[in-house]
C-alpha positions in Angstrom: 0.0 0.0 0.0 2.4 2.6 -1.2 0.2 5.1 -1.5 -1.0 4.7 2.5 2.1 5.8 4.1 0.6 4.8 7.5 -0.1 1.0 6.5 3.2 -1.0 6.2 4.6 -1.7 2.5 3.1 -5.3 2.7 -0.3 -4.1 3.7 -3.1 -6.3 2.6 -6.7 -5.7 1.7 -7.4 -7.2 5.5 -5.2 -4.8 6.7 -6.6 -1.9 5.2 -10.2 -2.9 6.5 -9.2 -3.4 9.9 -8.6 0.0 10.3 -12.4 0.9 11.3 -14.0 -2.4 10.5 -17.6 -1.1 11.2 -16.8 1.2 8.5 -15.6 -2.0 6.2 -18.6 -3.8 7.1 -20.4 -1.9 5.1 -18.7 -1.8 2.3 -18.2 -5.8 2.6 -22.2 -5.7 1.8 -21.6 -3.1 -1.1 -18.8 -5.7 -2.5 -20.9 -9.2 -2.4 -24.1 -7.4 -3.8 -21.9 -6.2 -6.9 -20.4 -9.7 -7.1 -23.0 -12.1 -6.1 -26.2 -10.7 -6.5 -28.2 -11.9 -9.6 -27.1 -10.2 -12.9 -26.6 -11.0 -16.6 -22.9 -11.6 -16.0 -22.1 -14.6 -14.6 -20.2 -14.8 -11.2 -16.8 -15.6 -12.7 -17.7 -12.8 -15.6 -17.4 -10.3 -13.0 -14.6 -11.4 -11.3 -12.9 -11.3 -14.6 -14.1 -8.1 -15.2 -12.6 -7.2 -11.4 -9.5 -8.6 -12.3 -9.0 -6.4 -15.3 -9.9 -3.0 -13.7 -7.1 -4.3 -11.0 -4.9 -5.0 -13.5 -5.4 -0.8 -15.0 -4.6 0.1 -11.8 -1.8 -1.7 -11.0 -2.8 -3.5 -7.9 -1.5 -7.3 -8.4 -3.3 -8.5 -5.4 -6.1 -7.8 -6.2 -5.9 -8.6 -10.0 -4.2 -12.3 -9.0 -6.9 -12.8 -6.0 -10.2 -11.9 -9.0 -7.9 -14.1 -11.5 -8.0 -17.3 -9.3 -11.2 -16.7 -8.7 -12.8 -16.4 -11.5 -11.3 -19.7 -12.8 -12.1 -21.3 -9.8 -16.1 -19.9 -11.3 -15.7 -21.6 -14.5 -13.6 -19.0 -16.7 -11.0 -20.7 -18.9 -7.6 -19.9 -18.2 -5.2 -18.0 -19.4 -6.6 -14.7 -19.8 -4.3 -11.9 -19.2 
C-alpha cells in the first residue's frame, strides 16, 4: 500500500479494513451485492471483469486474487 504511508509496504486488503472495520462492514455488503447478487454476467464474468480493472490500476493483489477466482467460477484460463 504505497500510496498509505501509514499502512506497512506489505499491507493487505485485511489490513486496510481493519482500520475501522464497522466502516468496512459496510462496504463488505456493497462488494458481495456487486459480485453475487443476480445479474446477466455470470459470477466468474465479473470477477474477470474485477481482475482487469485491478490490473489498470496496478494492484497485483487484487488482480491475481479476481484471477484465481474467477477460474475457480468456471472462466477458462489463461486470460491476461
Amino acid at each position: 500500500m504505497p500510496l498509505m504511508p501509514s499502512m506497512p509496504a506489505d499491507a493487505l486488503v485485511k489490513d486496510v479494513y481493519s482500520i475501522n472495520p464497522q466502516t468496512f462492514r459496510h462496504w463488505l455488503h456493497v462488494e458481495e451485492a456487486i459480485m453475487r447478487s443476480p445479474s446477466t454476467f455470470t459470477a466468474g464474468e465479473r470477477e474477470l471483469m474485477a481482475a482487469y480493472v485491478s490490473r489498470l490500476n496496478s494492484c497485483t493483489y487484487c488482480a491475481s486474487s479476481h484471477s484465481e477466482a474467477a477460474v475457480l467460477l468456471g472462466v477458462d484460463p489463461p486470460f491476461t
